[in-house]
C-alpha positions as CSV (number, residue, x, y, z in Angstrom):
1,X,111.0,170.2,87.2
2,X,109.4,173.0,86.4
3,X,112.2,175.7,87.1
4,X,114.2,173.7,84.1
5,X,112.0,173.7,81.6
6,X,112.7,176.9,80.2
7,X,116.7,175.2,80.0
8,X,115.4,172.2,78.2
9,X,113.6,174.1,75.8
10,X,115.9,175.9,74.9
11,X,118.4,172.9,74.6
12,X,115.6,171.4,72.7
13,X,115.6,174.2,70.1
14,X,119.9,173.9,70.0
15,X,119.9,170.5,69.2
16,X,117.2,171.0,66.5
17,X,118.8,174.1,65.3
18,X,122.1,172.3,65.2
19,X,120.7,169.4,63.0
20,X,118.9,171.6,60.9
21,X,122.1,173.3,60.0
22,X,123.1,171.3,57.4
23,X,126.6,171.0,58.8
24,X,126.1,167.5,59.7
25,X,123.3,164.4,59.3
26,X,121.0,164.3,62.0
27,X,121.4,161.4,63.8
28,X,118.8,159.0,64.6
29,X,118.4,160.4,67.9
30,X,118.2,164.0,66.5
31,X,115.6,162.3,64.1
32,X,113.1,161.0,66.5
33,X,113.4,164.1,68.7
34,X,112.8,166.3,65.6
35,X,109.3,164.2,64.8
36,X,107.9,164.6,68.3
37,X,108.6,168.0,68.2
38,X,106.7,168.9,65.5
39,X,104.1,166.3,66.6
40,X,103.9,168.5,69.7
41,X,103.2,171.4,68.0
42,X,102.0,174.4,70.5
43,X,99.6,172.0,72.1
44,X,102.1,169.4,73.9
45,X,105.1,171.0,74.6
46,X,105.6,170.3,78.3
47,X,105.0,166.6,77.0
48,X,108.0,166.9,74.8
49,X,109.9,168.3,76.8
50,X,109.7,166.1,80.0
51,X,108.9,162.6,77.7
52,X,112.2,163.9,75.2
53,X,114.7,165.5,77.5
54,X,114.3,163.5,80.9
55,X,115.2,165.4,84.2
56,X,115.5,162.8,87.5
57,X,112.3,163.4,89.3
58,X,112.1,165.2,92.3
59,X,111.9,162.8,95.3
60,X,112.8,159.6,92.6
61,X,110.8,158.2,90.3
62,X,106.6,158.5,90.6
63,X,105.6,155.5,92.4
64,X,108.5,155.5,94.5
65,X,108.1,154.2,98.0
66,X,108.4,158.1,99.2
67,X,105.0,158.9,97.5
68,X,103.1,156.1,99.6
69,X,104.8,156.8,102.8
70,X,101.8,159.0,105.0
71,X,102.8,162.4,105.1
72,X,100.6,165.9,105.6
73,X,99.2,167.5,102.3
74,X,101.1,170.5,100.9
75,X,100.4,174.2,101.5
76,X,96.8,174.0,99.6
77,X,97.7,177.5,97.8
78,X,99.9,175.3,95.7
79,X,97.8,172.5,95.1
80,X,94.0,173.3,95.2
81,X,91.5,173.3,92.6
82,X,87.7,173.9,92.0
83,X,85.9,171.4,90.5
84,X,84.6,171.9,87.0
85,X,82.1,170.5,84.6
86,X,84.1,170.3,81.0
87,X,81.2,168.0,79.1
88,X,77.5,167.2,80.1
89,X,78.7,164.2,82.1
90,X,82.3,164.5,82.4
91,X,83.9,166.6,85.4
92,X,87.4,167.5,86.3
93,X,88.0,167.0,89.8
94,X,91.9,167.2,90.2
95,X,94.3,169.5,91.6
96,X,96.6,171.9,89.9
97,X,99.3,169.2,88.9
98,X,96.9,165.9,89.1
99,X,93.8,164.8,87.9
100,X,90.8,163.0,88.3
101,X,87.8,162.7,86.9
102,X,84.4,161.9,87.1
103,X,82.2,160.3,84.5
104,X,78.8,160.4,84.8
105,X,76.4,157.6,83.6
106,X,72.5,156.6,83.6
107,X,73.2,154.1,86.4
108,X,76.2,156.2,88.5
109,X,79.5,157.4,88.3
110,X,82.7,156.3,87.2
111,X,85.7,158.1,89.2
112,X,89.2,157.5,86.9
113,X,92.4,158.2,89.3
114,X,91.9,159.3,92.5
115,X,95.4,162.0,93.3
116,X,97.2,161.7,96.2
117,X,95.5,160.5,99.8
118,X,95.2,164.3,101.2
119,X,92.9,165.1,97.9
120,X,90.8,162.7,98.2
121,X,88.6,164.7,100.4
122,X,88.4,168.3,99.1
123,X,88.8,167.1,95.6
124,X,87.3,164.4,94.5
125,X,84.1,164.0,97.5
126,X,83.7,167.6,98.2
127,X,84.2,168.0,94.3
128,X,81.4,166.2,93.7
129,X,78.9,168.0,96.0
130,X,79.8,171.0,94.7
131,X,79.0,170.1,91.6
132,X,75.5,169.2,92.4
133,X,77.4,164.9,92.3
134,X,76.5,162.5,95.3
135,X,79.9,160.5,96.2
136,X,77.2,157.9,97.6
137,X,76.9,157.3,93.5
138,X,80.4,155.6,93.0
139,X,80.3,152.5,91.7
140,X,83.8,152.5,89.7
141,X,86.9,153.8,90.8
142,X,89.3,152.6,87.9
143,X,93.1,153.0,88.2
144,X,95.1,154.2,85.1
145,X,98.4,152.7,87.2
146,X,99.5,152.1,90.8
147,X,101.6,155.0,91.3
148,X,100.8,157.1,95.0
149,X,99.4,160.4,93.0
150,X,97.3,158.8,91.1
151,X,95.3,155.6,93.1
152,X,96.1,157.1,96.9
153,X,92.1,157.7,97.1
154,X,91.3,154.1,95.8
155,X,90.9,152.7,99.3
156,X,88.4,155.0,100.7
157,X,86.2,155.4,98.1
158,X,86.1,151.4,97.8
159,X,85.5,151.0,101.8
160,X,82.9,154.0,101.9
161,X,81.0,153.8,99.1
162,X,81.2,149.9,97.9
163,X,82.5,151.3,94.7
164,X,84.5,148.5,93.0
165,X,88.0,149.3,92.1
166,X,89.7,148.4,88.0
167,X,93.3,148.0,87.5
168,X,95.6,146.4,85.4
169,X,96.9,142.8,86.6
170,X,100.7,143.3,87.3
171,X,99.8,146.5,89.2
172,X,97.1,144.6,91.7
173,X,100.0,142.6,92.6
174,X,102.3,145.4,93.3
175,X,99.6,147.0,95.0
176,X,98.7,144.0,97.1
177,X,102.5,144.0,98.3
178,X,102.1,147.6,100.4
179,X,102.2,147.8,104.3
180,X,98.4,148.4,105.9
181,X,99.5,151.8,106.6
182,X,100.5,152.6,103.4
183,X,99.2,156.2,102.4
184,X,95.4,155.6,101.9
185,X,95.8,152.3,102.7
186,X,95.2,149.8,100.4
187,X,92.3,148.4,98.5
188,X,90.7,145.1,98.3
189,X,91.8,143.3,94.9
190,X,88.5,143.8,92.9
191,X,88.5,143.9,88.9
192,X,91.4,142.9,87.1
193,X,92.2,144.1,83.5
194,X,95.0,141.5,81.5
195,X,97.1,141.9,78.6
196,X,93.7,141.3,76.6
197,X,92.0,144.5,77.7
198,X,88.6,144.8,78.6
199,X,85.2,146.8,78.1
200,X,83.6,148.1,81.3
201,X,79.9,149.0,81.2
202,X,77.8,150.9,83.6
203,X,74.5,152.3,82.8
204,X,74.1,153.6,79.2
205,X,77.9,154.0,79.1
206,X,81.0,151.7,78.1
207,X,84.9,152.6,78.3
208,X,87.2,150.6,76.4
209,X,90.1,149.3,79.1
210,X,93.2,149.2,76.9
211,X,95.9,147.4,78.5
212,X,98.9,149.6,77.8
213,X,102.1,148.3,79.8
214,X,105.2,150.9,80.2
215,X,105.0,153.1,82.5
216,X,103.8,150.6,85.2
217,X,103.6,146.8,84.7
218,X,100.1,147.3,84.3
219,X,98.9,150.4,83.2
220,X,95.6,151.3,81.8
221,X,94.4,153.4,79.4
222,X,91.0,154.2,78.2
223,X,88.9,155.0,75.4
224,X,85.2,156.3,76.1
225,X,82.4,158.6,75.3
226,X,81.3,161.4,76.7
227,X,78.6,165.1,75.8
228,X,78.9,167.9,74.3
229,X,75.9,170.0,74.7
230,X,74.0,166.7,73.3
231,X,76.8,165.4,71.2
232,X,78.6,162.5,71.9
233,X,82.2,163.1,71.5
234,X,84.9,160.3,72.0
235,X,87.9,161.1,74.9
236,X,91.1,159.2,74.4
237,X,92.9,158.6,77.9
238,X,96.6,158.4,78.6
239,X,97.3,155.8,81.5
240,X,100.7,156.4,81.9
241,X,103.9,159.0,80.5
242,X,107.3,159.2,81.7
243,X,110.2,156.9,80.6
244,X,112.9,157.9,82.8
245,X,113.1,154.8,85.2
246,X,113.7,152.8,82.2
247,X,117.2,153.4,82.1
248,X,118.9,150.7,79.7
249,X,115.8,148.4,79.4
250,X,115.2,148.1,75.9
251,X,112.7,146.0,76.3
252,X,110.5,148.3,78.3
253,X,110.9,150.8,76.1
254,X,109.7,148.6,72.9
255,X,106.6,147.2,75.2
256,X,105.6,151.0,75.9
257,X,106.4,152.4,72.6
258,X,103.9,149.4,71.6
259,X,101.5,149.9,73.8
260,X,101.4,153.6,72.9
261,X,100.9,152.5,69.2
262,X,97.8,150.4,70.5
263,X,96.0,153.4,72.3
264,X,96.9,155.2,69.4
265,X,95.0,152.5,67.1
266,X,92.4,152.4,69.5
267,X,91.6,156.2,69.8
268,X,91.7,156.4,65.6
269,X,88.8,153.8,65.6
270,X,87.0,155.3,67.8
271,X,87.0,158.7,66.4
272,X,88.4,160.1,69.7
273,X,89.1,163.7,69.4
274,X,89.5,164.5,72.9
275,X,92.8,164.1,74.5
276,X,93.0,163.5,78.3
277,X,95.6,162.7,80.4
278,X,96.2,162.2,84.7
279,X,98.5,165.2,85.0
280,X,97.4,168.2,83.8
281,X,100.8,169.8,82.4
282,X,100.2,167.2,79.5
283,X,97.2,168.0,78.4
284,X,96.4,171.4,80.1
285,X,93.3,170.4,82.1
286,X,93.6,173.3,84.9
287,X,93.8,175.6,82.7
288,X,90.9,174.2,79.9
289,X,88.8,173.4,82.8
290,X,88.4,176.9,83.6
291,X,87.7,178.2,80.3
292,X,85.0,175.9,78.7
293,X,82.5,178.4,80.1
294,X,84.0,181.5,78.4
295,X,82.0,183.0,75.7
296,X,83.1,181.1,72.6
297,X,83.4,183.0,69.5
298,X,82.1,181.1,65.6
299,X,83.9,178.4,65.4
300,X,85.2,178.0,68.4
301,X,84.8,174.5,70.1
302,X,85.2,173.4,73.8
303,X,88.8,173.4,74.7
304,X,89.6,169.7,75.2
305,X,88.1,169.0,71.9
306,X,91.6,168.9,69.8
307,X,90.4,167.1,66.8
308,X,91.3,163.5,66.3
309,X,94.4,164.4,64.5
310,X,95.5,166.3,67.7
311,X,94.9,162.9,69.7
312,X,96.9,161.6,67.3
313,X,100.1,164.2,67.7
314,X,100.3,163.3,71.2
315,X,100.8,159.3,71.0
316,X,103.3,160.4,68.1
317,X,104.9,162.8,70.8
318,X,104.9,160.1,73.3
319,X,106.4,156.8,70.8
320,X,109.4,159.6,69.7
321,X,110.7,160.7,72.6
322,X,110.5,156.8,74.0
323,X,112.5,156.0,70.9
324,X,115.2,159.2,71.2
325,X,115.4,158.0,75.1
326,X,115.9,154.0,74.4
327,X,119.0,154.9,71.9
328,X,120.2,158.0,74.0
329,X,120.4,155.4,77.1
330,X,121.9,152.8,75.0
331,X,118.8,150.3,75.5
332,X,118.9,147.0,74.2
């Protein structure tokens, strides 16, 4: 995927260039495409690009029977990452393509995603003793959607640590469906988030469970707070991101481009003006992680602070590329 981005882009910038023109109308498509684009800004472009000009995933489509079938981890020069603390209570524990993340409260510690079944270890437990963390202080392990790089880890941390595990309602049941020897095996059906949403509290800290479907029948995404040397600041989560298994199901396209106005809505209320996602190319959380303890300069704010119009810019890059995809695939 990433050896074609620099060929989308620049097809990108044709088709905009084209449309600019003035030879011809834009078309609706061109439209859309044009929005997200400038939505995206310098901030989100591998989101535009991967969301607007879909590639077939390597291997299939995420969540894909290949990414639960046990397998050895990858060469860890390619994958590896050091934990870091980004807030006062909020840590990134994720690899160089996928997160997760640990949120720290008066009464324990909320893990959100849990990467593939080989980083569950040196991640997300051996994470958290490096960062001064006890793994014995789970208690959540909630699940933006039942995809293999993203809830592999689920499992253990349930059956080591008690923690109880949150996902959405459809994904449970496609959860509950894999073999025993699925990779990481599978967890114990435990909290279950509906259409409705829900608010989870632990401690002196509550996240707001958005149920936004799409991307998986039940994804989740959340809005919470979180420090800032003392400050509470309000994080927006993405749950879920790519369209390209959609194909010509209109409907799943309206029910994400929906549920993507709802997070939106959500965020806005809350006055989230941090932007996090699960993998880090769409929000640039290996790279921000390792720079919130660089001097900062007057002015200058921690890096995943974007301001709540930049949360905004992202659900805006997200609904326009769904829409440019549903009437490039002739969706109905």
């Amino acid at each position: 995927m990433k050896g074609c981005a620099p060929f989308i882009a620049s097809l990108a910038a044709l088709i905009l260039s084209t449309a600019a023109s003035g030879q011809t109308a834009p078309s609706e498509i061109d439209s859309h495409i044009a929005a997200a684009k400038t939505a995206a800004g310098q901030d989100y472009r591998a989101t535009f690009v991967n969301l607007c000009f879909p590639n077939p995933l390597p291997g299939g489509p995420r969540g894909a029977a290949g990414l639960l079938t046990p397998r050895p981890a990858p060469d860890r020069g390619i994958w590896y990452a050091s934990p870091y603390k980004v807030f006062d209570n909020f840590y990134w524990l994720g690899t160089r393509q996928h997160s997760s993340w640990a949120l720290k409260t008066s009464a324990g510690l909320i893990i959100i995603d849990t990467n593939f079944a080989w980083a569950t270890q040196p991640e997300i437990l051996d994470g958290l003793t490096k960062l001064g963390l006890s793994p014995a202080d789970i208690k959540y392990v909630v699940i933006s959607h039942a995809h293999g790089d993203h809830d592999q880890g689920a499992a253990t941390l349930q059956s080591r640590f008690g923690a109880k595990v949150v996902m959405g309602a459809p994904d449970w049941e496609d959860t509950l469906k894999r073999a025993p020897d699925v990779a990481g095996g599978v967890p114990k059906r435990d909290v279950v988030v509906g259409p409705e949403g829900t608010k989870l509290t632990l401690g002196d800290t509550t996240i707001d469970i958005v149920f936004t479907p799409g991307h998986s029948p039940g994804t989740l995404s959340y809005v919470f707070p979180v420090k800032d040397h003392g400050k509470t600041v309000m994080v927006a989560y993405s749950g879920g991101t790519l369209t390209g298994a959609f194909g010509t199901n209109g409907a799943r396209f309206d029910e994400y481009i929906a549920s993507q106005k709802r997070i939106a809505k959500a965020a806005a209320d809350a006055g989230a003006s941090v932007l996090i996602s699960n993998h880090s190319e769409y929000d640039n959380a290996y790279t921000k992680a390792r720079l919130v303890d660089v001097k900062r300069e007057v002015g200058e704010d921690n890096p995943f602070i974007v301001g709540a119009d930049g949360v905004q810019r992202y659900f805006t890059v997200m609904t326009e590329c769904a829409a440019a995809s549903k009437l490039r695939n002739g969706a109905h």
